[in-house]
C-alpha beads as a LAMMPS data file, in Angstrom:
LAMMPS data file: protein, C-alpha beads

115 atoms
114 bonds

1 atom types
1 bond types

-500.0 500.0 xlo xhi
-500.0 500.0 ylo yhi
-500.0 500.0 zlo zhi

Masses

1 110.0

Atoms # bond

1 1 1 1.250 -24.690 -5.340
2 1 1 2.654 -21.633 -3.991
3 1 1 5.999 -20.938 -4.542
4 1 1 7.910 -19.657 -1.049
5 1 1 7.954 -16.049 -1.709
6 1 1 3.960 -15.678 -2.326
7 1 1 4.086 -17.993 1.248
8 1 1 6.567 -15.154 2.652
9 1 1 3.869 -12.631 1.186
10 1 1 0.627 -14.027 2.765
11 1 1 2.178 -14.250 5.868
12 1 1 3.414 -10.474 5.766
13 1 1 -0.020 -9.671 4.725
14 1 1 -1.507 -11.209 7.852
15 1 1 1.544 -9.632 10.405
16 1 1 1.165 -6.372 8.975
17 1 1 -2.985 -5.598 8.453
18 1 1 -4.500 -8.930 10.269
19 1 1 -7.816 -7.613 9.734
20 1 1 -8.028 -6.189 6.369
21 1 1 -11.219 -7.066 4.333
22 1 1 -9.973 -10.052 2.048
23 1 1 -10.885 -7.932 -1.163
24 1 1 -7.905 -5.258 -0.082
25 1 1 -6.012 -7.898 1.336
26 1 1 -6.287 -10.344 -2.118
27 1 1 -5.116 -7.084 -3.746
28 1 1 -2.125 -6.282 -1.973
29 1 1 -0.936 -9.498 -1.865
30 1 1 -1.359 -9.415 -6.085
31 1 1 0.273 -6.146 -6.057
32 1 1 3.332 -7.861 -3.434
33 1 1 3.739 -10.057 -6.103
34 1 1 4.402 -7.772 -8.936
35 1 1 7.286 -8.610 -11.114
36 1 1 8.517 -4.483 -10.092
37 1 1 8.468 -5.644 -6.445
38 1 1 10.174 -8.814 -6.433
39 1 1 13.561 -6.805 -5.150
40 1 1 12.015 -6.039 -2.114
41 1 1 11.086 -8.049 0.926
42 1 1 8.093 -9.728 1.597
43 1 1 7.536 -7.415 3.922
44 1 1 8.443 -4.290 1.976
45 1 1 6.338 -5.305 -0.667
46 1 1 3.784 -5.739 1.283
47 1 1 3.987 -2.217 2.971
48 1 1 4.075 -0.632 -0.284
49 1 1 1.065 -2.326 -1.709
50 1 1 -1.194 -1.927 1.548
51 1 1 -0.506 2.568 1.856
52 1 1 -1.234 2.276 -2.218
53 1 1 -4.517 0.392 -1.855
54 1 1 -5.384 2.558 0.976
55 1 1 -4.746 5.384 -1.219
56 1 1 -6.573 5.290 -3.808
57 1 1 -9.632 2.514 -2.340
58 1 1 -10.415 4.148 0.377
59 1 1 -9.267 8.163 0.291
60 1 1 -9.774 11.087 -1.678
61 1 1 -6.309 10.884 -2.880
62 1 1 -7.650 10.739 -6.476
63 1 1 -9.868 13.605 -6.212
64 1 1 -7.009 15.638 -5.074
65 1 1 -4.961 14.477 -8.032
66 1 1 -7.867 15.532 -10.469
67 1 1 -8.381 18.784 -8.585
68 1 1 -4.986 19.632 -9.908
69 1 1 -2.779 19.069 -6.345
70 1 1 0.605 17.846 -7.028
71 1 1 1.689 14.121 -6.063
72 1 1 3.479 15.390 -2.661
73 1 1 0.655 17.466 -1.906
74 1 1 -2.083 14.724 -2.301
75 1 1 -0.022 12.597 -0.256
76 1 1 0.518 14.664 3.125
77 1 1 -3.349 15.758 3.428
78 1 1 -3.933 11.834 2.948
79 1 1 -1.594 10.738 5.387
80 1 1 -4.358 10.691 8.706
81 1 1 -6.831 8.870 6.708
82 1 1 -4.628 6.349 5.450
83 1 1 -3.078 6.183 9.413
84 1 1 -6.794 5.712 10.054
85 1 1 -7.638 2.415 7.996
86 1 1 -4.046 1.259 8.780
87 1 1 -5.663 1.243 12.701
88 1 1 -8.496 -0.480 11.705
89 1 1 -6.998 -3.188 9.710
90 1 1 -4.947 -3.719 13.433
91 1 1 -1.333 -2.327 11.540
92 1 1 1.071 -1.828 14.116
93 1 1 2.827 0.371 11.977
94 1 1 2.127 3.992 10.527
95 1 1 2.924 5.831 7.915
96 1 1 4.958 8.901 8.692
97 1 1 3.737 11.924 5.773
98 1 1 7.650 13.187 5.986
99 1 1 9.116 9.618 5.056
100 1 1 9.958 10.164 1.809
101 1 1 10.604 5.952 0.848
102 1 1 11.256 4.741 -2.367
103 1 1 9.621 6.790 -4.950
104 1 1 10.523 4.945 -7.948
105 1 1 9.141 1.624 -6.728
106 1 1 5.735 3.402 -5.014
107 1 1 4.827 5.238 -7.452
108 1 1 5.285 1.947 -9.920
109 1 1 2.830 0.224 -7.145
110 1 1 0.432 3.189 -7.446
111 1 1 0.194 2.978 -11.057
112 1 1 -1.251 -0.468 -10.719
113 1 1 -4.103 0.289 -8.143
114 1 1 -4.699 3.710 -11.006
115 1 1 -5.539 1.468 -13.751

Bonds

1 1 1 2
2 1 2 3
3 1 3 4
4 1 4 5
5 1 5 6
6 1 6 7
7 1 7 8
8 1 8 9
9 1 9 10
10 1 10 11
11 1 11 12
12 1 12 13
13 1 13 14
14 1 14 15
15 1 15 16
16 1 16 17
17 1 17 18
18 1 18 19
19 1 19 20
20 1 20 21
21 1 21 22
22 1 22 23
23 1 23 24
24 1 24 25
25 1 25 26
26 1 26 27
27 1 27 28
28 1 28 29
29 1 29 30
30 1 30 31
31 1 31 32
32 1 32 33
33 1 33 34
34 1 34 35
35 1 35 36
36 1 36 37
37 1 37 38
38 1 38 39
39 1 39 40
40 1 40 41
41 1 41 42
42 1 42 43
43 1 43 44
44 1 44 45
45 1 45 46
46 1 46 47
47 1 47 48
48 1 48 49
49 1 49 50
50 1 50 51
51 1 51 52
52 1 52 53
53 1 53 54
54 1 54 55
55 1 55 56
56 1 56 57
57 1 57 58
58 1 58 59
59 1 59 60
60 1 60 61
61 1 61 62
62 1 62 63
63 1 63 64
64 1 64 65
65 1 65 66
66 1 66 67
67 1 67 68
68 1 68 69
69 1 69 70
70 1 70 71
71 1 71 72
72 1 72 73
73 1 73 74
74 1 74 75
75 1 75 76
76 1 76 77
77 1 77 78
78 1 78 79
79 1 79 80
80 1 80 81
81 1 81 82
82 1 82 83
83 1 83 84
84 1 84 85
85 1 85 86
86 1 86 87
87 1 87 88
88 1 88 89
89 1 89 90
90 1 90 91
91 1 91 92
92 1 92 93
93 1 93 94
94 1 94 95
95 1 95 96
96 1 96 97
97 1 97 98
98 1 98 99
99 1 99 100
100 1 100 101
101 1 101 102
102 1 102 103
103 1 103 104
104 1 104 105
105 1 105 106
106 1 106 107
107 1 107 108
108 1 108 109
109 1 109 110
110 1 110 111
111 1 111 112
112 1 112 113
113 1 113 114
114 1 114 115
């Protein structure tokens, strides 16, 4: 039985990337659940855990780490390709590569899609 915040979560999941492949979704939403993330809202959570999937699944973030670019760095020349699967998974929202966020709390979330 789900408890209402992992309810609050799937339903973020589905407002904010309706058509993101169940793998990434089933992902974000374990991510969203993190004990590191249980501060945030449902929907902040969810945020968080959908640009850090997108990161390192499905950019060359990683590459750019290993290629010795600092975190900022890897970030901003990310930024269109993450807008891009953000568009496909029908986000309404996009992330802005001079928002700064959180760092404490994404780069917690990142370290769980690293390992």
């Amino acid at each position: 039985m789900a408890t209402e915040r992992q309810k609050r979560i799937m339903r973020a999941v589905t407002a904010t990337i309706p058509r993101a492949p169940f793998i990434d979704a089933e992902a974000i939403r374990e991510a969203a659940r993190s004990r590191h993330m249980r501060s945030l809202s449902a929907e902040a959570a969810v945020w968080l855990a959908a640009v850090a999937r997108i990161r390192h699944e499905h950019t060359d973030y990683d590459v750019l780490m290993d290629d010795g670019y600092d975190k900022d760095a890897a970030r901003f020349f990310v930024a269109d390709d993450i807008n891009a699967v953000l568009d496909r998974w029908g986000a309404k929202r996009r992330l802005d590569p001079n928002e700064a966020g959180d760092d404490e709390i994404a780069d917690s979330v990142e370290q769980s899609f690293e390992e």
